[in-house]
C-alpha distance (Angstrom), angle and dihedral (degrees) to the residues before:
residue distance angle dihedral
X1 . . .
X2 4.31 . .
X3 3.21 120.3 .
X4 4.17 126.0 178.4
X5 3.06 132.6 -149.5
X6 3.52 139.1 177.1
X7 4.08 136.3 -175.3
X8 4.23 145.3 137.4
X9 2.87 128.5 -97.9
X10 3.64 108.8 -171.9
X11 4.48 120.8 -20.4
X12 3.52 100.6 -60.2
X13 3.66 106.7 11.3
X14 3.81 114.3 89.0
X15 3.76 126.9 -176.2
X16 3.88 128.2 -144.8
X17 3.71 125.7 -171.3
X18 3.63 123.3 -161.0
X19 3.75 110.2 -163.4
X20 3.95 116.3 -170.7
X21 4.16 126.9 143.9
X22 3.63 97.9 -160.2
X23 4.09 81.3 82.8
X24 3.60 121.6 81.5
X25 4.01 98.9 -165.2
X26 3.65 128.9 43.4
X27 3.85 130.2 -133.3
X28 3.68 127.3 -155.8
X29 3.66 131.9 175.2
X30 3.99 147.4 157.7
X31 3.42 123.8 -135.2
X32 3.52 117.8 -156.5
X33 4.26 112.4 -158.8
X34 3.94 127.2 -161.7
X35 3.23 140.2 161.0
X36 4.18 115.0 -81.7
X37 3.87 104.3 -116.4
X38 3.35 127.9 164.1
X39 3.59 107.2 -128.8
X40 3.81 97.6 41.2
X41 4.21 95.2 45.9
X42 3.67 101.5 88.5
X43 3.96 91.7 46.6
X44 3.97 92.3 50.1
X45 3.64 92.1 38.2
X46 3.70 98.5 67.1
X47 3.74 97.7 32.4
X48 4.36 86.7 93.7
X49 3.66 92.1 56.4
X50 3.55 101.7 43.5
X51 4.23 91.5 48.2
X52 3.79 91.8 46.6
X53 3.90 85.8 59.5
X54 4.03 105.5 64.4
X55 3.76 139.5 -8.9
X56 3.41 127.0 -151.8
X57 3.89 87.9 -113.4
X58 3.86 90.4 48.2
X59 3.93 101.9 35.4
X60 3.99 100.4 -162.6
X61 3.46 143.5 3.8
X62 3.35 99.4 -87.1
X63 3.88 94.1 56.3
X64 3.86 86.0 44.3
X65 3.87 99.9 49.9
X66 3.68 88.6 49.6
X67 3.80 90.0 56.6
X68 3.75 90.2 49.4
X69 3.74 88.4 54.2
X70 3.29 89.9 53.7
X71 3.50 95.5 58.2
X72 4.13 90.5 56.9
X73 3.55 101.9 -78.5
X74 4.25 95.4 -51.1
X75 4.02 117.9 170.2
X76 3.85 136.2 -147.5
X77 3.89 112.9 -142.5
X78 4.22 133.5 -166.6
X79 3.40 129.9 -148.0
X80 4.02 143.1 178.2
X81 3.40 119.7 -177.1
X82 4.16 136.0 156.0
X83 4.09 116.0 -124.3
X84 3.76 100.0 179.8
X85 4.10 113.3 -51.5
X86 4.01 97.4 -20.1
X87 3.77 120.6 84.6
X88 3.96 111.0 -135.4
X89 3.84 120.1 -136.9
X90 3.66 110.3 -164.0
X91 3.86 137.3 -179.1
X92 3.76 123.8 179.4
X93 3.58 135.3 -175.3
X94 4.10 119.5 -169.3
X95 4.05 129.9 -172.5
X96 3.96 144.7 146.0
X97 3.79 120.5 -55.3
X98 3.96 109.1 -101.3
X99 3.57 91.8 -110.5
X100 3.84 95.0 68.3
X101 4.06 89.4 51.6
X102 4.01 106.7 119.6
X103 3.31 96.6 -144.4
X104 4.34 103.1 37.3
X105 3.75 88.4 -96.3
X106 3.65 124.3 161.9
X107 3.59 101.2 -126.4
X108 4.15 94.5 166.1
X109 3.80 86.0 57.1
X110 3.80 97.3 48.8
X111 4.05 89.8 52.3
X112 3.91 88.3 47.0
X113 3.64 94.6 56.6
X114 4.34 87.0 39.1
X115 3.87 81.3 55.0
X116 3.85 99.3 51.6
X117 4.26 86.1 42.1
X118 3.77 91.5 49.6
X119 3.92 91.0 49.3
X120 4.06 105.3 30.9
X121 3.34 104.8 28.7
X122 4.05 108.0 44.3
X123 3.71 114.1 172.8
X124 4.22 96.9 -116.8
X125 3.89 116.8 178.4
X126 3.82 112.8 -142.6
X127 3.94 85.2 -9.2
X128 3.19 98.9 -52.7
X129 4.36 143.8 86.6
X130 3.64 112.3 -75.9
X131 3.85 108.8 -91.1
X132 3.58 98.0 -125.9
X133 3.61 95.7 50.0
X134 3.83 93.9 52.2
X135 3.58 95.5 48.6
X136 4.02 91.4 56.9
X137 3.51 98.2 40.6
X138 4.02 92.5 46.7
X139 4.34 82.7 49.7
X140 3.65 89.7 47.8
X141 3.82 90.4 52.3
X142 3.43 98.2 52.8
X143 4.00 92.1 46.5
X144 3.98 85.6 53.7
X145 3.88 88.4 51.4
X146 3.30 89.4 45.5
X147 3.82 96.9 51.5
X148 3.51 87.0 50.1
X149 4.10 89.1 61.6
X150 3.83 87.2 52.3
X151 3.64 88.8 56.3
X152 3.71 102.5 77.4
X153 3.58 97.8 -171.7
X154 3.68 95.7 48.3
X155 3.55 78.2 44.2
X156 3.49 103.5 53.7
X157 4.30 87.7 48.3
X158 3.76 88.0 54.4
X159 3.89 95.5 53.8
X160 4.03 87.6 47.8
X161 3.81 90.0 53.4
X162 4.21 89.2 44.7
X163 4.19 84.5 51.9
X164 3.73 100.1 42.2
X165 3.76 100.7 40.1
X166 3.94 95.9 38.9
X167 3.48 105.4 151.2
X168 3.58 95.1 16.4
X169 3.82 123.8 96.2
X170 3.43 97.8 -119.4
X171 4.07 87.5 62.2
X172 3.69 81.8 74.8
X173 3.87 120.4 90.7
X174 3.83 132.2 -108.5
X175 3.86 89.2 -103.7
X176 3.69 107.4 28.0
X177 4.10 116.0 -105.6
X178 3.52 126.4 -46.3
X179 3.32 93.1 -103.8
X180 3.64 97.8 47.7
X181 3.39 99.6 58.7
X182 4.18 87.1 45.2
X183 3.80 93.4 62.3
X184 4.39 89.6 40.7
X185 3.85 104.6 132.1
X186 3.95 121.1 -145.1
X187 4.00 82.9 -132.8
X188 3.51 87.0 65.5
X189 3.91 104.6 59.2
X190 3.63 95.4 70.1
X191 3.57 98.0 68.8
X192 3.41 92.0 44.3
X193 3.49 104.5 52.2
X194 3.87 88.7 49.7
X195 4.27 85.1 51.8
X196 3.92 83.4 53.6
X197 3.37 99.9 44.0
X198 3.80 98.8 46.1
X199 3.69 107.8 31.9
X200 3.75 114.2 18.9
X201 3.58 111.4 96.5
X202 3.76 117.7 -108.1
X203 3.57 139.0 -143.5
X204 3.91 118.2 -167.9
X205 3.80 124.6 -162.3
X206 3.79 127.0 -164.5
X207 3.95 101.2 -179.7
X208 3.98 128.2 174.7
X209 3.74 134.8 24.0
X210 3.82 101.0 -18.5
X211 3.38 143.6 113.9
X212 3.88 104.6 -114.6
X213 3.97 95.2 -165.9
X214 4.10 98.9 84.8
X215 4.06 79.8 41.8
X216 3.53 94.7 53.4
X217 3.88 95.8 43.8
X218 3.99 88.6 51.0
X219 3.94 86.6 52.5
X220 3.72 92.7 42.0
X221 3.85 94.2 45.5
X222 4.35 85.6 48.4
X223 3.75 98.2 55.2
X224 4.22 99.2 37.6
X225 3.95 85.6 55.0
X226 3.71 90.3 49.8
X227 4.11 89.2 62.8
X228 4.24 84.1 -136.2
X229 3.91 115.0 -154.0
X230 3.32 136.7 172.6
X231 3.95 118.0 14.9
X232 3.68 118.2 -147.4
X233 3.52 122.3 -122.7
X234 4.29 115.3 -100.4
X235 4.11 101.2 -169.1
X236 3.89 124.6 150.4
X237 3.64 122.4 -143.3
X238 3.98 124.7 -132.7
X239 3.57 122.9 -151.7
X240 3.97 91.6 -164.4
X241 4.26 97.1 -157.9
X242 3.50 133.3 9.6
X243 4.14 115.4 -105.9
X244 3.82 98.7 -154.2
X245 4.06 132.0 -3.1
X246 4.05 106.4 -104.0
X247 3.97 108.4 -155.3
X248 3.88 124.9 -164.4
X249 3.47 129.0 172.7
X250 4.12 121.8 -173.6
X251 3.70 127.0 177.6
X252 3.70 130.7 -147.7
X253 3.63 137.3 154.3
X254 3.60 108.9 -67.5
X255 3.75 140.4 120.0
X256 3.78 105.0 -138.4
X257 4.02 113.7 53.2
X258 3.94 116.0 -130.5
X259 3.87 118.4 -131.1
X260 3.96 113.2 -174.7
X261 3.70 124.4 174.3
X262 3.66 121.5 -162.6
X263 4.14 113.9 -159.8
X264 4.26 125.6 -175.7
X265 3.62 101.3 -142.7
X266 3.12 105.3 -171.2
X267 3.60 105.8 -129.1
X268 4.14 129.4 78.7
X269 4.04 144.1 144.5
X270 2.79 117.9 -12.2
X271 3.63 104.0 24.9
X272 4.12 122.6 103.2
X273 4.20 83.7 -132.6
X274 3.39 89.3 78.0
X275 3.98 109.8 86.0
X276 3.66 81.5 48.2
X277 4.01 88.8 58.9
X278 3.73 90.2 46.0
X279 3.78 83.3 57.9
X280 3.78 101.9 50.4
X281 3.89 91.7 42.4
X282 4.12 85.2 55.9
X283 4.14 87.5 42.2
X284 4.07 91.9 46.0
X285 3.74 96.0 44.9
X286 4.11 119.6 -36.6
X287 3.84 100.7 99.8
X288 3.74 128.4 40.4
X289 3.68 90.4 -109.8
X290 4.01 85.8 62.7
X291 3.35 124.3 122.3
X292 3.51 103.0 -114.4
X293 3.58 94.5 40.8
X294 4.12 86.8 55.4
X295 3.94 99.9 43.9
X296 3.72 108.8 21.8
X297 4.56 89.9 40.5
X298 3.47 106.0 27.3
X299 3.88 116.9 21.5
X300 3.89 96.9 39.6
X301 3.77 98.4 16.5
X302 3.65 94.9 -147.6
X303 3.93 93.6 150.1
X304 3.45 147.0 18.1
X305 3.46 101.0 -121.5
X306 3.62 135.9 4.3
X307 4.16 136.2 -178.9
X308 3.54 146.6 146.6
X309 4.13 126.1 -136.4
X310 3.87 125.2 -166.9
X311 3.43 116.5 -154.8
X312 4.03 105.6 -163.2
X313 3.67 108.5 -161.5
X314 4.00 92.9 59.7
X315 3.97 90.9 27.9
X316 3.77 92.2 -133.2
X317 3.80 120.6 129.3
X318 3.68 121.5 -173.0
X319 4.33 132.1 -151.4
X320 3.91 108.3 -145.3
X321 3.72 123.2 -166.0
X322 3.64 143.5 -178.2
X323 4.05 104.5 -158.6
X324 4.15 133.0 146.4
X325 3.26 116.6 -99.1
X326 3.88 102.4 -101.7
X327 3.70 91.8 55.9
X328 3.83 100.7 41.1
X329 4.27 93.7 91.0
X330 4.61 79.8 45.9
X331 4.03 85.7 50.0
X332 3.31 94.5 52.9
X333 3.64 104.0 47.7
X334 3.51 90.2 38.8
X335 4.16 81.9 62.3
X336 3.46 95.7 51.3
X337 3.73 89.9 45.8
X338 3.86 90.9 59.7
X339 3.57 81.9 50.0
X340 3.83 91.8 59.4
X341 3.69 89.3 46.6
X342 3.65 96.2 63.2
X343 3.95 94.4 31.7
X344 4.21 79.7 70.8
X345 3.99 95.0 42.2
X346 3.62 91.8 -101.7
X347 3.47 101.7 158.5
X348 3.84 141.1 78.5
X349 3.30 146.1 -76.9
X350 4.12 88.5 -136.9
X351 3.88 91.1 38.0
X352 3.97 89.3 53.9
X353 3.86 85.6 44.2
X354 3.81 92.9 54.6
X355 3.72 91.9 51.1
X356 3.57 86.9 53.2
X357 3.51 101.5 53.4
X358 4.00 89.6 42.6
X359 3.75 94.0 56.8
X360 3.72 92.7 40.6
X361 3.57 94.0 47.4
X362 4.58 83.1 57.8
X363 3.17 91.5 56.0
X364 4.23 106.1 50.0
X365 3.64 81.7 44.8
X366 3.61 91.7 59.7
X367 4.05 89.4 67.6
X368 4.36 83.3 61.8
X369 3.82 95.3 77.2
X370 3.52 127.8 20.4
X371 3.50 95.2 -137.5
X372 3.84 82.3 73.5
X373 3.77 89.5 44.8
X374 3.65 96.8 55.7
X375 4.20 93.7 38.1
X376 4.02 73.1 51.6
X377 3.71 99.2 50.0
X378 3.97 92.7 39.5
X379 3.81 91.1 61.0
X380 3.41 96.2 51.7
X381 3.81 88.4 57.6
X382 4.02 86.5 104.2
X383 3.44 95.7 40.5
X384 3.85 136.1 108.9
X385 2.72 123.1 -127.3
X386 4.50 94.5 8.3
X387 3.91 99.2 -128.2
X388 3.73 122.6 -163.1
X389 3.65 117.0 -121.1
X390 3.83 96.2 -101.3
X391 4.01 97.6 55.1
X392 4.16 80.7 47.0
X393 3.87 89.4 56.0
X394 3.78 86.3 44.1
X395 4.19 95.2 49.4
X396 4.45 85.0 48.9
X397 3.62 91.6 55.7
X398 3.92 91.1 54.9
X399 3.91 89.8 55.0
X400 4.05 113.0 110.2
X401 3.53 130.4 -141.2
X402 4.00 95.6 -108.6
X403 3.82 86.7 45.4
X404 3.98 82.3 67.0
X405 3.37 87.9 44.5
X406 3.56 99.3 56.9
X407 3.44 93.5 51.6
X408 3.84 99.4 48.7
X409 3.84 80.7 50.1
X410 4.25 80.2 65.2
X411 3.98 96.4 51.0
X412 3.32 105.3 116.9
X413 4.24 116.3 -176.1
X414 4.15 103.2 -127.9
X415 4.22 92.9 163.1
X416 3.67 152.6 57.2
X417 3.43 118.4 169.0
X418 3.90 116.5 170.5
X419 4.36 120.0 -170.8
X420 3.75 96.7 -168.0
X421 3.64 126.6 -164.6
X422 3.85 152.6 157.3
X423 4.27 87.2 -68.2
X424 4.03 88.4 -153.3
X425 3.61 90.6 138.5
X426 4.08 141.9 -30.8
X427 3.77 115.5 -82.4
């Protein structure tokens, strides 16, 4: 049995409750969204990681893993992530359904409170984040940054965003710049865990077998006594076509050559286009049935891989590609042939079927995990009216053929972005 539910809890905080018995553990989580600005990313960016490692009521991590053992082996996670121009701060904590307590404990009511301690109630020395703390969670940031460099493909994505979106906020990264979050100050955290806390808008999320009402009285009780004012403002901005092509090309010392193309589509939340352009990323090059993946992979085998993702609150989708270097310029007008092709209705009754089913199929898969639900739920935040996964799948098998056509007809090409290397062989 699911039942949804969703409510405030204070201006700007909203709580959703995703009831469903077939799960044996429970997952609950706050989200705290702000705007994406470059001076305060770094400083909000680390905030999750340095709260999910102490409370004031358990002091370090030792004291805090032991209480997690306690409560059969549950875990706190962090997040940062980008959805559109607003910079998502999440914490989660996860554990076994009450029912399978040995002893008729409430185990989804001891991880709510652990989840309002972790958040509210940080243990700060002098006013400020322990010292120690900081310092590893700033070194771990910069490794994860780092790691990101190494991975060229990731890489490669990251540079296309950076082109596309320059001078927009989401052109910034997850964390801030490198060298942001190298000159972050300790001194600074304070006030910015207080802006977070405050002012950001919130989205809570009580997912699994659980009872969310002691959850959402814990939440409720957390944000009254914090007297809450003003909430800032979380909007996205949509460049609807692009105005001129912008080509770069960098070279470093890899094997396998990057291709990225970034496209405006002109369509995003909140407008009723966009199942359709969920449809015609899947038919141009989200399934293996796509048409990029069939022409541009398998028939001429002019790269090793090749895919297109939409991203529907900033409208932008992007074509990645791993190819050699004397096929990359081939790749790429190959892509923007396939482009054509469906620009003109070119394509299938069976092929537009396929791409159905695929992205159907994504989305009633979603319901198996609730990680999926709540990555679900949390991009639905700007959304109206927030549609479970199911009545999504439902709305993508109404979409028609010319409705994919119109949109392709829309696609505008923004981006280049070349990573050029040695092409000796894929990596």
């Amino acid at each position: 049995m699911t039942g949804i539910e969703q409510r405030s809890v204070c201006d700007g905080v909203n709580f959703r409750s995703v009831r469903d018995s077939r799960f044996k553990t429970v997952r609950m989580s706050i989200h705290f969204l702000l705007p994406l600005e470059k001076q305060s990313a770094p400083s909000n960016a680390i905030l999750p990681f340095l709260l999910t490692r102490a409370s004031r009521k358990y002091p370090d991590l030792t004291q805090l893993n032991r209480h997690l053992a306690g409560l059969y082996g549950a875990q706190l996670d962090a997040d940062v992530q980008k959805m559109g121009d607003v910079q998502v701060l999440s914490v989660s904590a996860s554990g076994i359904a009450d029912r399978y307590s040995l002893h008729g404990e409430s185990v989804s009511a001891e991880l709510s409170r652990l989840l309002c301690s972790i958040v509210f109630d940080p243990p700060f020395e002098e006013g400020m984040f322990p010292r120690a703390g900081f310092e590893q969670e700033k070194r771990q940031m910069l490794e994860q940054i780092d790691s990101e460099f190494n991975d060229k493909r990731l890489y490669a994505m990251r540079r296309c965003e950076e082109i596309l979106c320059d001078g927009e906020p989401y052109g910034i990264g997850r964390f801030g710049s490198r060298e942001d979050v190298r000159a972050l100050k300790r001194e600074s955290l304070t006030q910015a865990w207080n802006r977070m806390i405050h002012h950001a808008r919130a989205e809570i999320m009580v997912l699994g077998d659980c009872d969310p009402e002691p959850v959402y009285s814990d939440f409720f009780a957390a944000f009254h006594n914090l007297g809450r004012t003003e909430t800032v403002p979380c909007e996205t901005r949509t460049v609807r076509s692009a105005q001129k092509v912008r080509d770069v090309s960098e070279t470093m010392d890899v094997a396998q050559c990057k291709l990225v193309l970034g496209f405006r589509t002109g369509c995003a939340e909140p407008d009723e286009a966009v199942p359709a352009c969920k449809l015609f990323s899947a038919l141009y090059g989200g399934t293996p049935s796509s048409k990029l993946f069939l022409n541009v992979r398998e028939k001429l085998s002019l790269c090793y891989y090749c895919g297109s993702l939409y991203h529907p609150l900033k409208g932008i989708l992007f074509v990645q590609s791993g190819v050699e270097r004397r096929n990359i310029d081939r790749a790429k007008d190959e892509i923007l042939r396939q482009l054509e092709e469906i620009k003109k209705g070119n394509f299938t009754p069976s092929e537009l079927e396929a791409a159905k089913l695929s992205l159907c199929n994504s989305y009633r898969t979603l319901s198996d995990s609730l990680d999926g639900l709540e990555a679900w739920y949390l991009s639905q935040t700007f959304s109206h009216p927030v549609r479970p996964p199911e009545e999504e799948a439902a709305l993508v098998q109404t979409v028609t053929g010319d409705e994919v056509r119109k949109i392709a007809g829309g696609v505008t090409l923004d981006t280049v972005y070349r990573l050029t290397g040695s092409g000796v062989k894929p990596q």
